[in-house]
BAZA-715193 format. One line per 2 residues: number of its first residue (from 0); their letters; for each residue y, z, x of N, C-alpha, C, O. Coordinates in steps of 0.02 Angstrom, whole numbers, plus 50000, padded with zeros to 5 digits. Each point is the difference from the previous one (the first is absolute). Layout:
! BAZA-715193
NUM	a	Y/Z/X/Y/Z/X/Y/Z/X/Y/Z/X ~ ...
This chain:
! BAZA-715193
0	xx	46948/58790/47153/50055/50045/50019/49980/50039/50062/49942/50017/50006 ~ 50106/50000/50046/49989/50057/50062/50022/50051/49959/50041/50010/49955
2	xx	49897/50029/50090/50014/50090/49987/50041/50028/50002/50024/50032/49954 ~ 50009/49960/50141/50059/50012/49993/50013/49978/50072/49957/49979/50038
4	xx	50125/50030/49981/50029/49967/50050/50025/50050/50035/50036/50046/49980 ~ 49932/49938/50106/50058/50068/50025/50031/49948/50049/49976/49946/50019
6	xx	50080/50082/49996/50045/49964/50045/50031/50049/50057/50023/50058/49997 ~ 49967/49888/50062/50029/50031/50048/50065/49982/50043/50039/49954/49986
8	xx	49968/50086/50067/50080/49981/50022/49987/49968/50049/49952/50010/50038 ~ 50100/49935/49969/49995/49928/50081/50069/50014/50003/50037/49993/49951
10	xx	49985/50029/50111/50045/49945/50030/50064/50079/49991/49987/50054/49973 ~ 50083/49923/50062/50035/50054/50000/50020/50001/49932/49997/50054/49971
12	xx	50019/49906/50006/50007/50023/49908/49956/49992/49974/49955/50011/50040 ~ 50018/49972/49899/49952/49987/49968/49974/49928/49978/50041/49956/49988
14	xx	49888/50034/50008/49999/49949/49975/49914/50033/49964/49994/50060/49993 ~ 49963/49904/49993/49954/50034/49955/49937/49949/50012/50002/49941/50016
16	xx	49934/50105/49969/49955/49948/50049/49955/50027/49915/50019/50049/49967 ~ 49939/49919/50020/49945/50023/49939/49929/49989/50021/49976/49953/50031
18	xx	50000/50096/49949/49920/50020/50006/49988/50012/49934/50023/50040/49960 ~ 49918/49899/50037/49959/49991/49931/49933/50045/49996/49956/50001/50044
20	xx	50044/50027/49907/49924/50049/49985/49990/49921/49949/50041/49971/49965 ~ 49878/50010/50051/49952/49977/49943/50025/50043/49966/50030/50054/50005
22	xx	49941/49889/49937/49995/50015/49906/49948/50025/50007/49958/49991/50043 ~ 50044/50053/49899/49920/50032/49977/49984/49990/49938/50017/50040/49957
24	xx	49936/49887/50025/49995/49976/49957/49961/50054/49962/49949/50016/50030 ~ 50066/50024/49896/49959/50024/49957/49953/49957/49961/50017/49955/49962
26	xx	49918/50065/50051/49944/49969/49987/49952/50035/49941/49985/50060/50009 ~ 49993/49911/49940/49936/50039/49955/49926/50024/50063/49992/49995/50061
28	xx	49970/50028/49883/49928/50023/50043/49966/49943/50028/49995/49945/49972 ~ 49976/50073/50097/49977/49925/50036/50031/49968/50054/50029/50027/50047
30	xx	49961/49907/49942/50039/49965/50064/50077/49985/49986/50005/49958/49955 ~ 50081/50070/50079/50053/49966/49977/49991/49925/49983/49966/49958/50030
32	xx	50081/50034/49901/49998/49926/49996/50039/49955/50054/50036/50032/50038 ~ 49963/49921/49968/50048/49960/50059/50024/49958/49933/49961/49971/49962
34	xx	50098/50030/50033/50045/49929/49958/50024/49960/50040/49996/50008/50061 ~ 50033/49943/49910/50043/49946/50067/50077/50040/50040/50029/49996/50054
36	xx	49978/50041/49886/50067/50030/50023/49991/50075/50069/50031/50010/50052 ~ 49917/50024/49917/49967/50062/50071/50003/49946/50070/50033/50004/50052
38	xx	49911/49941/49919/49994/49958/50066/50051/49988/50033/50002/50016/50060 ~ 50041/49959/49916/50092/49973/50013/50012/50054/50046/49994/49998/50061
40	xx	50028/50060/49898/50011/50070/50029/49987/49998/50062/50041/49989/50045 ~ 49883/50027/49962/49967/50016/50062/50012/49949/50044/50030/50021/50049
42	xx	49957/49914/49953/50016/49945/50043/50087/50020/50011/49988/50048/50038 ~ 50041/49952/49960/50081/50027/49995/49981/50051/50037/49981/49989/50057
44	xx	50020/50062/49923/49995/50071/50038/49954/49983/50088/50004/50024/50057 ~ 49970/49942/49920/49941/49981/50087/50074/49948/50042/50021/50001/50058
46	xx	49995/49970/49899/50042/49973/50045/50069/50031/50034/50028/49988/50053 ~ 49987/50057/49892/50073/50028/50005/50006/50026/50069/50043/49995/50044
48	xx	49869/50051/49948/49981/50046/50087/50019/49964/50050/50036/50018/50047 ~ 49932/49914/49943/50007/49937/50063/50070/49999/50014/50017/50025/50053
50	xx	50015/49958/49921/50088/50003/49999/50016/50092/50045/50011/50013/50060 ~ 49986/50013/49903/50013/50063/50021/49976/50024/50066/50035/50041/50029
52	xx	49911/49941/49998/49978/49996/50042/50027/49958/50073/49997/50019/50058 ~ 50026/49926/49917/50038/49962/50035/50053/50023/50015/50022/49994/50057
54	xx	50019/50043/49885/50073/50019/50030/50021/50052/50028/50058/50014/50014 ~ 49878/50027/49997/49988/50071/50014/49996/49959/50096/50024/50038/50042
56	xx	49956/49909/49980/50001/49987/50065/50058/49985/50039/50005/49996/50061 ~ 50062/49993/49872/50066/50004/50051/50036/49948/50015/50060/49992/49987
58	xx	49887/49957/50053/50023/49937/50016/50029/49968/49953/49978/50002/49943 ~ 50077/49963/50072/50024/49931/49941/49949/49964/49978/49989/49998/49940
60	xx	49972/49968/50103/49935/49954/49973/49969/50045/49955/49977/49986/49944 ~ 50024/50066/50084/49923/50048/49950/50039/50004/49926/49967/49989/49950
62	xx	50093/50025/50045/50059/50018/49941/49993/49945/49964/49972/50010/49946 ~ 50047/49923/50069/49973/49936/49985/49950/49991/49953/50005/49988/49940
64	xx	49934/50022/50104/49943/49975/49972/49996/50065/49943/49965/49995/49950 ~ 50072/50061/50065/49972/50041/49929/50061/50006/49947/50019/50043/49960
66	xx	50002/49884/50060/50036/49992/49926/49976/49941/49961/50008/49989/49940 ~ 49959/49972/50109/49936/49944/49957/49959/50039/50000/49953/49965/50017
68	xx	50015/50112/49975/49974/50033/49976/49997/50030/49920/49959/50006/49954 ~ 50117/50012/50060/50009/50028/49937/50024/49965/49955/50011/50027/49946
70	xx	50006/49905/50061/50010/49940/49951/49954/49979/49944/49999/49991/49939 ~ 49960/50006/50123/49911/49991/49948/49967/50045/49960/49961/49990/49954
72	xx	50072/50090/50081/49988/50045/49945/50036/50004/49945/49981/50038/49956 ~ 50071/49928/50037/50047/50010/49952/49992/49967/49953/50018/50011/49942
74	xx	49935/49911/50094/49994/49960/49950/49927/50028/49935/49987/49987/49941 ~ 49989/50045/50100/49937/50030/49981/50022/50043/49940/49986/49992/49941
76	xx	50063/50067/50093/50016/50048/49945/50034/49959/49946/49980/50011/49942 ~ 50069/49940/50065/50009/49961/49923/49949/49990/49969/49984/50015/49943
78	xx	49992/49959/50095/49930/49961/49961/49959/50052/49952/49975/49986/49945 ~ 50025/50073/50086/49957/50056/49939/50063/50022/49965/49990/50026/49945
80	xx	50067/49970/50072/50050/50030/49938/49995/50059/50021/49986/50040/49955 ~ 50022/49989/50114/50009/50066/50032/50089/49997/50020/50016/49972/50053
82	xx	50023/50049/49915/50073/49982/50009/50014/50062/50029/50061/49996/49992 ~ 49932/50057/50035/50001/50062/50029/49993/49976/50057/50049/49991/50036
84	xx	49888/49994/49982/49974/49972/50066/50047/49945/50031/50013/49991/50060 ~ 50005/49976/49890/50022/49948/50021/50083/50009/50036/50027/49984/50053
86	xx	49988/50045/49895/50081/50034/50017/49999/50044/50078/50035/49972/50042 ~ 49932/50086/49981/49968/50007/50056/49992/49948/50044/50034/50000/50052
88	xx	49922/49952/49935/49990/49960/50066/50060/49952/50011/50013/49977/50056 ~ 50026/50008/49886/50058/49953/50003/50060/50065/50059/50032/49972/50045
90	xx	49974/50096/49948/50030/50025/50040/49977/49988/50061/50034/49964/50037 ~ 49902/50066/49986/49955/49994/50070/50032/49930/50029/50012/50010/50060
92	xx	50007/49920/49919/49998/49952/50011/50090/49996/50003/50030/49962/50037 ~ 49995/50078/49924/50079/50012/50033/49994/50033/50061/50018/49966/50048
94	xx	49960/50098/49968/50003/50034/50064/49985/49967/50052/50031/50002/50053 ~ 49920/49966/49935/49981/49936/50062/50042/49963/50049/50003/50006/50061
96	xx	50048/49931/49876/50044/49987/50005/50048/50032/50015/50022/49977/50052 ~ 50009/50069/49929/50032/50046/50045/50009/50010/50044/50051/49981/50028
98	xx	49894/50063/50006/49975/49997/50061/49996/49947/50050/49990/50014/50059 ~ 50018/49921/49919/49994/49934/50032/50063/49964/50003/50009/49940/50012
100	xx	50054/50129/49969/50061/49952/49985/50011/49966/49971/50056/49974/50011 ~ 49905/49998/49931/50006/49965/49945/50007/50015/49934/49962/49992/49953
102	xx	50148/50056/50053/50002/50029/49959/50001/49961/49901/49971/50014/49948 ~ 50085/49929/50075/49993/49980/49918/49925/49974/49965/50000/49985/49940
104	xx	49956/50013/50089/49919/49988/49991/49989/50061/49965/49978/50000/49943 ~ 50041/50068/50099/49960/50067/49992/50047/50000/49926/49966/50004/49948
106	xx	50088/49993/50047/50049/50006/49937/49953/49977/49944/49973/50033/49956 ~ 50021/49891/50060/49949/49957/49927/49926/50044/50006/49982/50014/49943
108	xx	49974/50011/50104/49966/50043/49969/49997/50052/49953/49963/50010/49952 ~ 50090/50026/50075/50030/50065/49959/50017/49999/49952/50002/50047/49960
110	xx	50016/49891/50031/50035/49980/49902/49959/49967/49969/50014/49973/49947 ~ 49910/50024/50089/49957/49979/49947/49991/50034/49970/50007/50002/49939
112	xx	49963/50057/50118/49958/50073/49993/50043/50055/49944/49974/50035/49956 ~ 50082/49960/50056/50044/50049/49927/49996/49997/49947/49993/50055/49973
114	xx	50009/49875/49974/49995/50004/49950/49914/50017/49999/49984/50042/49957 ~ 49975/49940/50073/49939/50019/49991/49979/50062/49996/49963/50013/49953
116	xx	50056/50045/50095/50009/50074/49985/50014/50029/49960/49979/50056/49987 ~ 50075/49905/49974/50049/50031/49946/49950/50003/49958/49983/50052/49971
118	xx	49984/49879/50020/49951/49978/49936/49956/50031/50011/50014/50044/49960 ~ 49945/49971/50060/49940/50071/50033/50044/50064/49966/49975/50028/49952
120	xx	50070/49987/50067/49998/50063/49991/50003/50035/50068/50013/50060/50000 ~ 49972/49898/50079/49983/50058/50051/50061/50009/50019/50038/49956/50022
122	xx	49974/50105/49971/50082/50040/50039/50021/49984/50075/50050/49979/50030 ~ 49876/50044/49984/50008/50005/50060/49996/49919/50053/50016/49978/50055
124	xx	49963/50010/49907/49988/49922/50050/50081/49978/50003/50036/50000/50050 ~ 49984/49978/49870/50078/50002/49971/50043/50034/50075/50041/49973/50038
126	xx	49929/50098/49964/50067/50019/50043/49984/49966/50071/50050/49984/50032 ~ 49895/50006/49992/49971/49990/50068/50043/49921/50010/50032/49986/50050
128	xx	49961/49968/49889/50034/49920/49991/50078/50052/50016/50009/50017/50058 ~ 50021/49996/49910/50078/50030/50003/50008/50001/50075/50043/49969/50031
130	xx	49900/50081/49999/50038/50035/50062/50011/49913/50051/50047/49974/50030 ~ 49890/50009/49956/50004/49930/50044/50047/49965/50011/50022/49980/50054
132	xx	50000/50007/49875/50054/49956/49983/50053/50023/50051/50020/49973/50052 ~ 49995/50081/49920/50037/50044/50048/50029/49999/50051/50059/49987/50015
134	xx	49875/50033/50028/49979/49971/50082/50040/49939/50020/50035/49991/50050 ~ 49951/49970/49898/49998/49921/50041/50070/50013/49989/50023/50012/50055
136	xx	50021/49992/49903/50060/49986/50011/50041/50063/50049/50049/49982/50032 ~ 49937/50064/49970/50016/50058/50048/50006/49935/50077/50054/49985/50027
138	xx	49886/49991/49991/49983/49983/50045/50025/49914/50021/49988/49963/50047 ~ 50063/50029/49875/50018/49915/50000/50069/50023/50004/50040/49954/49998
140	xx	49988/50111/50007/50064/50043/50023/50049/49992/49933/50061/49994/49995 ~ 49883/50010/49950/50020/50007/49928/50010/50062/49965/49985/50008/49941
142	xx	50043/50039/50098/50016/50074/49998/49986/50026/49896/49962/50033/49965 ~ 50082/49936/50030/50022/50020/49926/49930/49969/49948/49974/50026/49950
144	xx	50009/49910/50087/49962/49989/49944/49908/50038/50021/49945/50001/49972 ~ 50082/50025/50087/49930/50059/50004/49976/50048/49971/49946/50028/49990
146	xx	50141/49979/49993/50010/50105/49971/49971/49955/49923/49944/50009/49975 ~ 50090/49962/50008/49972/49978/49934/49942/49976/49970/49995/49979/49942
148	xx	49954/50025/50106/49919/49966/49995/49975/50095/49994/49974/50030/49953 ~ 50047/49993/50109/49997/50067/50033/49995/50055/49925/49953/50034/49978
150	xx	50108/49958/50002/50012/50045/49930/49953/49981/49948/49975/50041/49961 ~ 50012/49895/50039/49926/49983/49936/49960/50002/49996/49968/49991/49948
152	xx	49994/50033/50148/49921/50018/50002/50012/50096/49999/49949/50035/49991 ~ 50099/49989/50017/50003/50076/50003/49960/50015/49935/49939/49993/49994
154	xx	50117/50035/49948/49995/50022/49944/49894/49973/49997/49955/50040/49986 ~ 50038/49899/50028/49941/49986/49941/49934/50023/50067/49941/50013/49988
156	xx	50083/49986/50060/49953/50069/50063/49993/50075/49959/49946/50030/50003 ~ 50109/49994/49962/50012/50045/49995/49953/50009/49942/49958/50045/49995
158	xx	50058/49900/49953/49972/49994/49926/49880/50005/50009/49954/50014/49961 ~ 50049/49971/50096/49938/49965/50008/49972/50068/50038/49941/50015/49999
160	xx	50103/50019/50030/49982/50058/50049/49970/49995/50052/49962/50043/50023 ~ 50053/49899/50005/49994/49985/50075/50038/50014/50037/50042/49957/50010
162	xx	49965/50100/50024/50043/50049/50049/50007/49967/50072/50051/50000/50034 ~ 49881/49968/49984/50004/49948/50055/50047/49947/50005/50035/49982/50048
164	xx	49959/49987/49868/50061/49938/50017/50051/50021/49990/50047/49962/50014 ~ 49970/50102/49958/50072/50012/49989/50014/50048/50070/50054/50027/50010
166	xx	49908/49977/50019/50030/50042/50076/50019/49937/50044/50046/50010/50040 ~ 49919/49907/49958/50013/49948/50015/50066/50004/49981/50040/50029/50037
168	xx	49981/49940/49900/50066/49965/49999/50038/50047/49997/50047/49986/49963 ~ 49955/50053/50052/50052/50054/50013/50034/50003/50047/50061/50004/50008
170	xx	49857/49995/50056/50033/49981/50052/50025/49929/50038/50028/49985/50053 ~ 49947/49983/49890/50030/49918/50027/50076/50002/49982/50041/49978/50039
172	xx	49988/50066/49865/50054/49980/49981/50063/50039/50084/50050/49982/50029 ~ 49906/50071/49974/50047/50058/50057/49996/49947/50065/50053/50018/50026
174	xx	49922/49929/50018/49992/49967/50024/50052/49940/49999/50029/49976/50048 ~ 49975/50004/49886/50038/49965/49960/50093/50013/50027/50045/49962/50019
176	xx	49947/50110/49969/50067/50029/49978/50047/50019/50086/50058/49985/50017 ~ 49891/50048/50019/49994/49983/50066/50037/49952/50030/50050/50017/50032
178	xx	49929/49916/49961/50022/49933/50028/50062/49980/49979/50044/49969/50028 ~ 49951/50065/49892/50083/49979/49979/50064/50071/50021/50053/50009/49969
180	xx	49924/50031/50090/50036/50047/50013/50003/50062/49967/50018/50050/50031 ~ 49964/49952/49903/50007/50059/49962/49951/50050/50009/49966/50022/49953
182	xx	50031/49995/50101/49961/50063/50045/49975/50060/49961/49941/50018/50004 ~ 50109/50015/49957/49995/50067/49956/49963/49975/49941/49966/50039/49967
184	xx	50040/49895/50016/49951/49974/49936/49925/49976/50007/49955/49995/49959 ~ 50052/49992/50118/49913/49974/50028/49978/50074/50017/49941/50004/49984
186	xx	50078/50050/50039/49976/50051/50006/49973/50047/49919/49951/50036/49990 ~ 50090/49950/49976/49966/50018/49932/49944/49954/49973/49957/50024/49964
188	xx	50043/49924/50049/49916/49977/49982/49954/50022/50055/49944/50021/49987 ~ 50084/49973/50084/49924/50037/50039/49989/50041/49960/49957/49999/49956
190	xx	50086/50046/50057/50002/50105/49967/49944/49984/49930/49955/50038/49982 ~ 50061/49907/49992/49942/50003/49929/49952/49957/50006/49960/50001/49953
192	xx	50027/49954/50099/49941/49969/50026/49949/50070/50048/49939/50013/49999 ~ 50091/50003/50020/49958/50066/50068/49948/50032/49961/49943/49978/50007
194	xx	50069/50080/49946/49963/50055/49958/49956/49950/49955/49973/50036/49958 ~ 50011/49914/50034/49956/49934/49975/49963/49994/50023/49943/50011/49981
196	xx	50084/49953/50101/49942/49971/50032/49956/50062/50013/49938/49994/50002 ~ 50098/50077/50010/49960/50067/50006/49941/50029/49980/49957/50031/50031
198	xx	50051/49945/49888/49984/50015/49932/49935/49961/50012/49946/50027/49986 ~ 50058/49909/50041/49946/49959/49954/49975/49999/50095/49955/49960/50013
200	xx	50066/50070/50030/49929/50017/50079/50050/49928/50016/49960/49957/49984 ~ 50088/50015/50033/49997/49943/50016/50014/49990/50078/50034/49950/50013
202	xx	49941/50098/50055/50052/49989/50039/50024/49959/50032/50051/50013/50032 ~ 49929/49938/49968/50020/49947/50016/50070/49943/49978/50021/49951/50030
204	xx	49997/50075/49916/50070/49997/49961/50025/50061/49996/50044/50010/49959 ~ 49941/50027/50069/50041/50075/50015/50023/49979/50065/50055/49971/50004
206	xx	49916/50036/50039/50035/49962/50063/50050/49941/50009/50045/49993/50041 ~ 49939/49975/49921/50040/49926/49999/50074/50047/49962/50051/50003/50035
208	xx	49950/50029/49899/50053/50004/49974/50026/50072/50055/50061/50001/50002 ~ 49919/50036/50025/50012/50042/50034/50068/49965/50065/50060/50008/50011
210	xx	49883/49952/50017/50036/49966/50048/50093/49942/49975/50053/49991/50029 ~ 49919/49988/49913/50053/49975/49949/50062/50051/50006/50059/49984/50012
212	xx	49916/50079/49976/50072/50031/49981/50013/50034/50070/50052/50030/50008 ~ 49916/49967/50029/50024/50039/50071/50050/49918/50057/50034/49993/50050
214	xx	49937/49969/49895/50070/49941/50026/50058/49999/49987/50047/49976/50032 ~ 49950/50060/49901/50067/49990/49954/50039/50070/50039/50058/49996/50022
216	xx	49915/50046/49980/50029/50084/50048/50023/49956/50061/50058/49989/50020 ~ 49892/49992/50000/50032/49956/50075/50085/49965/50004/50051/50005/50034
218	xx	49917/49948/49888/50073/49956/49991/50065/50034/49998/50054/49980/50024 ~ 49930/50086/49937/50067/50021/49972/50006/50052/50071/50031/50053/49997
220	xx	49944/49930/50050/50025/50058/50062/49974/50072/50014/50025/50037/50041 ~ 49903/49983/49906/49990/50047/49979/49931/50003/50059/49942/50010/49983
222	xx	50081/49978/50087/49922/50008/50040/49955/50054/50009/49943/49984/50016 ~ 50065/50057/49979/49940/50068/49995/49969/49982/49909/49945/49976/49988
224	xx	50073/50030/49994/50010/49966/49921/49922/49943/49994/49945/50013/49976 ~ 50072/49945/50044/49963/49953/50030/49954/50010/50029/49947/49973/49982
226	xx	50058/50074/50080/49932/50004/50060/49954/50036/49942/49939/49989/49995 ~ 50105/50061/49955/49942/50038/49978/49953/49957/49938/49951/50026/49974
228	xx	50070/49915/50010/49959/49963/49936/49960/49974/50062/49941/50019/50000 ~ 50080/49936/50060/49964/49950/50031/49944/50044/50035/49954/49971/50028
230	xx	50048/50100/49971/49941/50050/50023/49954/50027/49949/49946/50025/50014 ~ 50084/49968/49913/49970/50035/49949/49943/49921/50009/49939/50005/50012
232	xx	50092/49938/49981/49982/49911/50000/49912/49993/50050/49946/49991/49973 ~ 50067/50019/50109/49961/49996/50036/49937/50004/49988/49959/49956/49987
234	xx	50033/50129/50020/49932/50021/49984/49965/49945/49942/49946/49972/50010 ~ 50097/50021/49927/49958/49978/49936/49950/49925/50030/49941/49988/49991
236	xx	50115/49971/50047/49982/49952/50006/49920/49976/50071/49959/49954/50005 ~ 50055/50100/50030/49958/50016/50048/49923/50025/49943/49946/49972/50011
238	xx	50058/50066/49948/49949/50013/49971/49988/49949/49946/49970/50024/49952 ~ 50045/49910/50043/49989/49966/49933/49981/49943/50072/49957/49962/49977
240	xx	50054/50021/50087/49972/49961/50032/50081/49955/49996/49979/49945/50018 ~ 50053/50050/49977/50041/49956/49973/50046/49989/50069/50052/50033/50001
242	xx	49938/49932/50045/50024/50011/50061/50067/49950/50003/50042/50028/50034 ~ 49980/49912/49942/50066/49973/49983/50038/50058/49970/50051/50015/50031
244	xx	49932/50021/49912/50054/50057/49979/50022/50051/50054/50057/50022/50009 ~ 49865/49996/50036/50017/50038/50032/50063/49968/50077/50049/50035/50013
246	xx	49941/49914/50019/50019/49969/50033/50090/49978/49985/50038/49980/50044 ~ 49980/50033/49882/50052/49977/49963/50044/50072/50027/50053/49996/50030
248	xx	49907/50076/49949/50054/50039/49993/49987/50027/50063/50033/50051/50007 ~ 49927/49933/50051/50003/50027/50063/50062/49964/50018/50040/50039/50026
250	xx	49982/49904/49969/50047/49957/50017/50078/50045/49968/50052/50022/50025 ~ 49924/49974/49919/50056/50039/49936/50024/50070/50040/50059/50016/49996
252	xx	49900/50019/50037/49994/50052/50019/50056/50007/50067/50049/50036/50010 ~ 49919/49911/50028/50027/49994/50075/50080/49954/49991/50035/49990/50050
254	xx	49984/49989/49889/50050/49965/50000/50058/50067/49974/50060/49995/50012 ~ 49918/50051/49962/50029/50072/49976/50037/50024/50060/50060/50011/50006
256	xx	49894/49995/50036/50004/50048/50038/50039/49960/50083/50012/50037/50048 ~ 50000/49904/49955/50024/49937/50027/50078/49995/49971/50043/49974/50035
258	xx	49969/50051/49902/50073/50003/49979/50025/50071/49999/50059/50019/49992 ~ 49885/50019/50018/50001/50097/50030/50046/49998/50080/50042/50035/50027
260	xx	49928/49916/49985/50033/50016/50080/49947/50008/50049/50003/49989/50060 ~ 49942/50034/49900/49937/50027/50036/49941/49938/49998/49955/49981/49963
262	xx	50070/50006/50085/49971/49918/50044/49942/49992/50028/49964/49951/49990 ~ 50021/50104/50056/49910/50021/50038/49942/50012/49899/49945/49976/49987
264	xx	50092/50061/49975/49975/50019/49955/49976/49945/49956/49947/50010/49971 ~ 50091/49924/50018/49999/49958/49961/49961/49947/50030/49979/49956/49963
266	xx	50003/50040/50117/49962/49982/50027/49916/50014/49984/49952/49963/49987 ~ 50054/50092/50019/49930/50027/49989/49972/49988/49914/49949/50030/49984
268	xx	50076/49940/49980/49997/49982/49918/50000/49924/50020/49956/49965/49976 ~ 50089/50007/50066/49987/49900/49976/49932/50004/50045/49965/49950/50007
């Protein structure tokens, strides 16, 4: 079994990346025993890094090869009857795909990985599979059947008390709601995504959802409205290093102020 899983944020909505802590095999007085199944474990876990490592470099090839990474770990974690682990790396191996445009692939990952969570018991993985699902159809312009992946990883974020993933799909469902026009309804999930990401230091999804709702002020004509989220937005992202976010709402910024009238001004932002 992993210790535990933290997950982080990719991409303008969400998608979910996992970092494995080693097992800490409990051992009597003396040397730990090694069984076939620890061994399994550990060979798995050495490899998973390799994978992870690979996809941490970006490239398609590198993404690639660290999904014949995490294949072999997967086969490993069956092999000891680590179904936690396994459910985990079967996600890691959706996001991949994903990421590679290879959404109905990332789909058959994700529906391995669910019933396997369920059977664990882990909430949180459960909701992390949900939000994915999610994603992919958000992003296959499956509006409705997003909100409905969206609504089944909430509640069990909530149940598990992971404030992180539920500041996630919050702001994915408000994202969601956004695209389908309903402006006053995507602004009430930022409004309850924001004081989250706050809560749990996240700024880096404080910025992102910051900038989120200073679009929607934008949309509905509300430009000072706007300048003031896409300024509250800036700074965060400048201090988390995050220079695409920052680059996003300098743009966001200068396009404000470009429908202001004030043209030299909106210059000095693109």
């Amino acid at each position: 079994m992993f210790d535990r899983a933290q997950w982080f944020l990719a991409g303008m909505s969400i998608a979910l990346a996992l970092q494995l802590s080693p097992p800490v095999a409990a051992a009597p007085l003396g040397k730990p025993a090694q069984t076939a199944q620890t061994t399994s474990i550990d060979a798995a876990n050495k490899v998973f890094q390799e994978g992870l490592k690979l996809y941490q470099q970006g490239t398609v090839e590198a993404k690639k090869g660290a999904i014949a990474k995490y294949e072999e770990a997967l086969k490993l974690y069956r092999e000891a009857g680590d179904r936690s682990e396994e459910a985990a790396t079967l996600n890691y191996i959706g996001l991949v795909y994903s990421e590679l445009g290879e959404k109905p692939k990332a789909l058959e990952y994700y529906n391995q990985s669910l019933p396997l969570s369920r059977a664990t018991g882990a909430l949180s993985i459960e909701a992390v599979t949900l939000n994915n699902i999610g994603l992919v159809y958000s992003e296959l312009g499956e509006k409705p059947k997003a909100l409905e992946y969206y609504n089944q990883s909430l509640p069990l974020s909530r149940a598990a008390g992971d404030r992180s993933q539920e500041a996630l799909t919050l702001n994915n469902i408000g994202l969601v709601y956004s695209e389908l026009g309903e402006k006053q309804k995507a602004l009430e999930y930022y409004s309850q995504s924001l004081p989250l990401s706050r809560a749990v230091g996240d700024r880096r999804r404080e910025a992102l959802t910051l900038n989120n709702i200073g679009l929607v002020y934008s949309e509905l004509g509300e430009k000072q409205k706007a300048l003031e989220y896409y300024s509250q937005s800036l700074p965060l992202s400048r201090a988390v290093g995050d220079r695409r976010r920052e680059a996003l709402t300098l743009n966001n910024i200068g396009l404000v102020y470009s429908e202001l009238g004030e043209k030299q001004k909106a210059l000095e932002y693109y």
